[in-house]
C-alpha positions as CSV (number, residue, x, y, z in Angstrom):
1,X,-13.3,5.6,-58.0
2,X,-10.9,5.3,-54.5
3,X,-10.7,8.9,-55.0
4,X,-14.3,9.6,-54.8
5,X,-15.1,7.5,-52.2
6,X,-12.6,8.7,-49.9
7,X,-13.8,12.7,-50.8
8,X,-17.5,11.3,-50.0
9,X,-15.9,9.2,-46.2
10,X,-14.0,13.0,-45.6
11,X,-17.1,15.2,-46.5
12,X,-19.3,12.6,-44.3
13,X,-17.0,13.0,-41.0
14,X,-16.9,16.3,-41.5
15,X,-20.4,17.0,-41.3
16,X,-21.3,14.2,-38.7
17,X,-18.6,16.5,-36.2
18,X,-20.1,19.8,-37.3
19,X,-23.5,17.7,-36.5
20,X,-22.3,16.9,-32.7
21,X,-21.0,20.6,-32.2
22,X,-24.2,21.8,-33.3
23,X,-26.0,19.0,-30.8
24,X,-23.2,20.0,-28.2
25,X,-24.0,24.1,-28.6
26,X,-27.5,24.0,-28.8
27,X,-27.6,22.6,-25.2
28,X,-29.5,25.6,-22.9
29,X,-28.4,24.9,-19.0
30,X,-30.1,26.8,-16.4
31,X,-29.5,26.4,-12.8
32,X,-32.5,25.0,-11.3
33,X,-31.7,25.3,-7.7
34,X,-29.3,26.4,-5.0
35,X,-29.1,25.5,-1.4
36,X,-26.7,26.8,1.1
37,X,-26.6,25.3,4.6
38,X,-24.5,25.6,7.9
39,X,-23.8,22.5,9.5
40,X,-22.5,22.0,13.5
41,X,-19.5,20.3,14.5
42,X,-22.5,17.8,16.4
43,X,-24.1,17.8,12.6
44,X,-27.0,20.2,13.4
45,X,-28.2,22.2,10.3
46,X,-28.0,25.7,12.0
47,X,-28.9,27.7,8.8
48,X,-30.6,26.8,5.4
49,X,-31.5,29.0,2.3
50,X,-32.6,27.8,-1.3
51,X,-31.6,30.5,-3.9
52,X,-33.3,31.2,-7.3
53,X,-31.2,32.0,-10.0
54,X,-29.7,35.0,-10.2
55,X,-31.0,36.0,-6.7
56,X,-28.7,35.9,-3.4
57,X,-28.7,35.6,0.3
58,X,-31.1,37.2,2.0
59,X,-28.5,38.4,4.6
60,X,-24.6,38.1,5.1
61,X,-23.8,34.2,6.2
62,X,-21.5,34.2,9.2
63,X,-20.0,30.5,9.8
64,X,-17.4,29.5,13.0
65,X,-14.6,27.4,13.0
66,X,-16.5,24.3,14.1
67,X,-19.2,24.6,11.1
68,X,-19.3,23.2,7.7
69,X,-21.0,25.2,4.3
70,X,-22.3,23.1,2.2
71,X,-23.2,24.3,-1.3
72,X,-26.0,21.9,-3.2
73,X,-26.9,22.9,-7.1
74,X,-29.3,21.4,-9.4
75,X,-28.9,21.9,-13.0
76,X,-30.8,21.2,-16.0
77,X,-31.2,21.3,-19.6
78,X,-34.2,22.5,-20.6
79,X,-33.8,21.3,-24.1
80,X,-33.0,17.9,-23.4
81,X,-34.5,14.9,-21.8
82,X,-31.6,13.8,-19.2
83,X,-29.2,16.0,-18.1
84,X,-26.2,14.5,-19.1
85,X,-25.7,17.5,-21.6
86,X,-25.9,20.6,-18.7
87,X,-23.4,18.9,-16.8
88,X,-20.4,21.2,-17.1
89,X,-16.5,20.4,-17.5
90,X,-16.0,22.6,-14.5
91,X,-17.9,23.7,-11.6
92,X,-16.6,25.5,-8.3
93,X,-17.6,28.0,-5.5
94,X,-15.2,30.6,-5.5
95,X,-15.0,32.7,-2.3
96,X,-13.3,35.7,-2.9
97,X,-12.3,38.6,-0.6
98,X,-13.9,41.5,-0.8
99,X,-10.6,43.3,-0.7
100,X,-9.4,41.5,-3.4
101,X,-6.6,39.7,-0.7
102,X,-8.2,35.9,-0.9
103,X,-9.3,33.1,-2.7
104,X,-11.1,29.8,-1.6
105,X,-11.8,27.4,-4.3
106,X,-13.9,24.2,-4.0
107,X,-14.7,21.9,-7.0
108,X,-17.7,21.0,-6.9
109,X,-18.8,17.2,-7.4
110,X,-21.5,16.9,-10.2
111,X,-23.5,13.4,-11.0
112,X,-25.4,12.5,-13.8
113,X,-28.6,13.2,-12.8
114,X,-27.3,17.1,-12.6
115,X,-26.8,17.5,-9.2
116,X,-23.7,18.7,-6.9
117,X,-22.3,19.2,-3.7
118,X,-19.1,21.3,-2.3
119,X,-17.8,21.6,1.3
120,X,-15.9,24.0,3.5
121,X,-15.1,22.4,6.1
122,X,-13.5,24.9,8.8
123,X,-12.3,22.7,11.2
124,X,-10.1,21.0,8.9
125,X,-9.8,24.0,5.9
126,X,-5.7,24.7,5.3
127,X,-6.3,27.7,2.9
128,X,-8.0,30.0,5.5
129,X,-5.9,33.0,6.6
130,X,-5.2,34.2,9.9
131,X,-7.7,36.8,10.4
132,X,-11.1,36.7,9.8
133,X,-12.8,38.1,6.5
134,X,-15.7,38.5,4.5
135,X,-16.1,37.0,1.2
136,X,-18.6,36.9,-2.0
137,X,-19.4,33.5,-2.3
138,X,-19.7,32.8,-6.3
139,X,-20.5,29.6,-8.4
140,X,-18.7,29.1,-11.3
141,X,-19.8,26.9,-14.5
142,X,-17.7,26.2,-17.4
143,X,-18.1,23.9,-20.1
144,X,-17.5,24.1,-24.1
145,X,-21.4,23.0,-24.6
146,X,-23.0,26.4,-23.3
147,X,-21.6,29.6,-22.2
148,X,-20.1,29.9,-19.3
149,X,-21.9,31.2,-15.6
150,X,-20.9,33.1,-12.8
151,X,-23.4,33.1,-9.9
152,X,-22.7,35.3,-7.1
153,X,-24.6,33.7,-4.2
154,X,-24.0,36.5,-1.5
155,X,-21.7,37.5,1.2
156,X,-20.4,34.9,3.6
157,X,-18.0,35.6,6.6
158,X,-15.5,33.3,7.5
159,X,-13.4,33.3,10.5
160,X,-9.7,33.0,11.1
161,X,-8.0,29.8,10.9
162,X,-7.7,28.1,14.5
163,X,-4.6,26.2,13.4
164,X,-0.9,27.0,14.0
165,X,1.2,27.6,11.2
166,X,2.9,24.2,11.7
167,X,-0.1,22.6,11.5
168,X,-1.4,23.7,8.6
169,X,1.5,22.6,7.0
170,X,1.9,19.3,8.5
171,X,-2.3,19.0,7.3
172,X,-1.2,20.4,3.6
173,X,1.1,17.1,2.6
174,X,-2.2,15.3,3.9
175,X,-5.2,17.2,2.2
176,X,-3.0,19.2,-1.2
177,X,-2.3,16.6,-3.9
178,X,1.0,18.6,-5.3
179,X,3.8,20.1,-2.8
180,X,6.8,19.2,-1.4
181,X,5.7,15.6,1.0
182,X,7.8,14.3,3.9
183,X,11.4,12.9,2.9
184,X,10.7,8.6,3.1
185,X,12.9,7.1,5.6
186,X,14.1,3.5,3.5
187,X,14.7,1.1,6.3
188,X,14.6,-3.1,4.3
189,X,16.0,-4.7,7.1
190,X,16.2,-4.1,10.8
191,X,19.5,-5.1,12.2
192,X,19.3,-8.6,14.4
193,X,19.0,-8.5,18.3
194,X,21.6,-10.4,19.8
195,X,20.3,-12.8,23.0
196,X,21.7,-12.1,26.5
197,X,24.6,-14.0,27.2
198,X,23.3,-16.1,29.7
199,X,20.9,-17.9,26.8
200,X,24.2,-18.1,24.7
201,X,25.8,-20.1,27.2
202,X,22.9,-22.3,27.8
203,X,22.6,-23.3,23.4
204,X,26.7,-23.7,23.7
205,X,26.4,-25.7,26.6
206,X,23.0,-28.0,24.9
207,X,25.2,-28.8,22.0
208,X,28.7,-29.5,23.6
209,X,26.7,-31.9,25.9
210,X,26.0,-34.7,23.2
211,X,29.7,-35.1,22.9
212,X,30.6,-34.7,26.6
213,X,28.2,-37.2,27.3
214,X,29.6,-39.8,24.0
215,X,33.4,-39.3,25.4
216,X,32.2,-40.8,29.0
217,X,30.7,-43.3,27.3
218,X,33.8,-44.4,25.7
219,X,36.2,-44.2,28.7
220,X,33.4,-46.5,30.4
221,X,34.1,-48.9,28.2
222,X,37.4,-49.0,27.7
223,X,37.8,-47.1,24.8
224,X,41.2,-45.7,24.0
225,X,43.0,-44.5,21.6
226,X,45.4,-47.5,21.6
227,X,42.5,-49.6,21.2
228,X,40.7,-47.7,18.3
229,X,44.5,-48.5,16.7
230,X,44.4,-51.8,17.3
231,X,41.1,-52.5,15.8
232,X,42.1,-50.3,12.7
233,X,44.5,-52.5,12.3
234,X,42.7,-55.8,12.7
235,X,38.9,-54.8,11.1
236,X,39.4,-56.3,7.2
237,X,40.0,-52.9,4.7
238,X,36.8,-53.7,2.8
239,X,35.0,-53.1,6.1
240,X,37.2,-50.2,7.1
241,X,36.5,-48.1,3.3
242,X,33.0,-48.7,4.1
243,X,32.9,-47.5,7.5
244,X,34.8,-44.4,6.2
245,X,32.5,-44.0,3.6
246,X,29.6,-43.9,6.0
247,X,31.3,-41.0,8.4
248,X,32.6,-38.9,5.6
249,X,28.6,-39.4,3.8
250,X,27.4,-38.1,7.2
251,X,29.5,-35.3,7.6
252,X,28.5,-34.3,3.8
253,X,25.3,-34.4,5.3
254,X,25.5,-32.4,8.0
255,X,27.5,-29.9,5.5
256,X,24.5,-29.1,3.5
257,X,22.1,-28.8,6.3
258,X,24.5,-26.0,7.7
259,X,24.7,-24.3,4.4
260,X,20.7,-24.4,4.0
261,X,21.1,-22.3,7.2
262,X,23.7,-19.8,5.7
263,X,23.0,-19.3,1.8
264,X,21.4,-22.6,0.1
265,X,17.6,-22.3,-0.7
266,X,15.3,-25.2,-0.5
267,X,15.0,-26.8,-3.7
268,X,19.1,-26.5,-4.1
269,X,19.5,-28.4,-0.6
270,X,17.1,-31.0,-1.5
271,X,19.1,-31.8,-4.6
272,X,22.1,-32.2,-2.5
273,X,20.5,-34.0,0.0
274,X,18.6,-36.3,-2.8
275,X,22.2,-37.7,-4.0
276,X,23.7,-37.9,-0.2
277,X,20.9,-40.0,1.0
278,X,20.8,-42.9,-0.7
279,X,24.8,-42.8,-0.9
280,X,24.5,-42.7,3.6
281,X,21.8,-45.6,3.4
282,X,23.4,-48.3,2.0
283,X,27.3,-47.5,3.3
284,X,25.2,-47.8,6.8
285,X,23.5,-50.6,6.1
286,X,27.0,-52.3,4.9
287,X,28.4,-51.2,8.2
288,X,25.8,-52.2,10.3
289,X,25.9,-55.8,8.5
290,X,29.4,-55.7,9.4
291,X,29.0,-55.1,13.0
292,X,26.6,-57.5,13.1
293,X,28.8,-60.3,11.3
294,X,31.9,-59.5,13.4
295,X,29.5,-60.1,16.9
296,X,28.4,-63.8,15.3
297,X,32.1,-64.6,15.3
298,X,33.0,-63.1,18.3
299,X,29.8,-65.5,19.6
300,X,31.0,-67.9,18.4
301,X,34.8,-67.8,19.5
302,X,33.1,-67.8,23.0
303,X,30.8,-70.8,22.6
């Protein structure tokens, strides 16, 4: 029974894809119309001609370097109600030299309604040579619904490329989407500018002052190192580890700060910072008391 019914699922596909080639084949694509046209560099139309199929130009085309052929189509299925099935798999104008020398190719850009467009634009074309030739302009159709189509449309003369050899090289990396492109130059990090020396002097000079300024201070008042001995000496040790435990909490401080500025990232600084903190708060607080407590008696020694 599992064998039946997979020979009856097999013979089913098989004849629902012989059913789309038939569909597919059966398609009959005519081309419907052609339009060549000559555009100016100030985007003029300077010549026009529709074309019946097979019938060509009524006269050689001859186009200068500022102008632009245009090739329209319009194809159609005459079997079908849309056109989806006449549009082809490939479609191109095909200029080829009438001594067999050259080829220009342009793919042409089909919609869904069946029409197209190509371009040769000679101002900007990299694949024209350096002399000026005549060519049988042909459109090509190819597609695994119908049989393929060659159209020749007539005779066009082109002119010689204006551009200098390095030029058109220098335009291929830009316009051809396989070649050899320009060798990328990796540069992550531009190397720091150093400041003159004169603004060097003046930052040195900014931070030394603070502590120029804090050593006058204590000469001023009589602060020397005989003195700081002397109060070493006399200030009670509990006071004294809690002092030290202030300075040495500050210096920690000012520690991580400079190593946020070297190689410590935010959230790492903050965690030092978060255990420094309150660690600096209350050995200040207990120093400051001190002071405090230590002027009341000296007060009151006075009184």
């Amino acid at each position: 029974m599992v064998r039946l019914t997979l020979l009856n699922f097999t013979s089913a596909l098989v004849a629902l894809v012989l059913l789309c080639l038939v569909v597919r084949v059966d398609a009959d694509v005519t081309i419907s119309d052609v339009k060549l046209a000559v555009v100016g560099s100030d985007g003029v139309r300077k010549f026009g001609e529709s074309l019946t199929y097979p019938s060509t130009l009524s006269k050689p085309l001859n186009v200068t370097t500022q102008d632009t052929l245009r090739v329209s189509i319009f194809l159609k299925d005459t079997k079908a109600k849309d056109n989806l099935s006449a549009i082809p798999h490939q479609a191109f104008v095909v200029f080829d030299d009438v001594q067999g020398v050259e080829r220009i190719v342009r793919v042409i850009q089909l919609r869904d309604s069946g029409k197209g467009r190509a371009e040769l634009d000679l101002k900007s074309a990299t694949d024209l040579p350096n002399v000026s030739r005549t060519y049988t302009a042909s459109l090509i159709l190819g597609s695994f619904s119908h049989a393929p189509i060659r159209y020749e449309l007539g005779k066009v003369t082109l002119p010689a490329s204006s551009r200098t050899k390095k030029q058109a090289i220098d335009s291929s990396f830009t316009h051809q989407p396989f070649g050899p492109k320009p060798e990328i130059q990796h540069l992550f990090r531009q190397g720091e500018k150093m400041p003159p020396k004169i603004v060097s002097l003046i930052g040195t000079g900014a931070v030394l002052a603070p502590w120029i300024l804090l050593l006058g201070m204590w000469a001023k008042i009589g602060l020397t190192p005989s003195r700081i001995i002397h109060m070493l000496r006399t200030t009670p040790a509990k006071s004294l580890l809690t002092t030290l435990a202030f300075l040495v909490t500050l210096g920690l401080v000012e520690t991580v700060l400079l190593a946020y500025f070297t190689y410590l990232n935010l959230f790492q600084t903050l965690g030092y910072l978060g255990v420094l903190m309150p660690v600096a708060f209350l050995t200040g607080q207990r120093c400051l008391s001190d002071v405090q407590s230590r002027r009341w008696a000296g007060m009151k020694k006075a009184e």
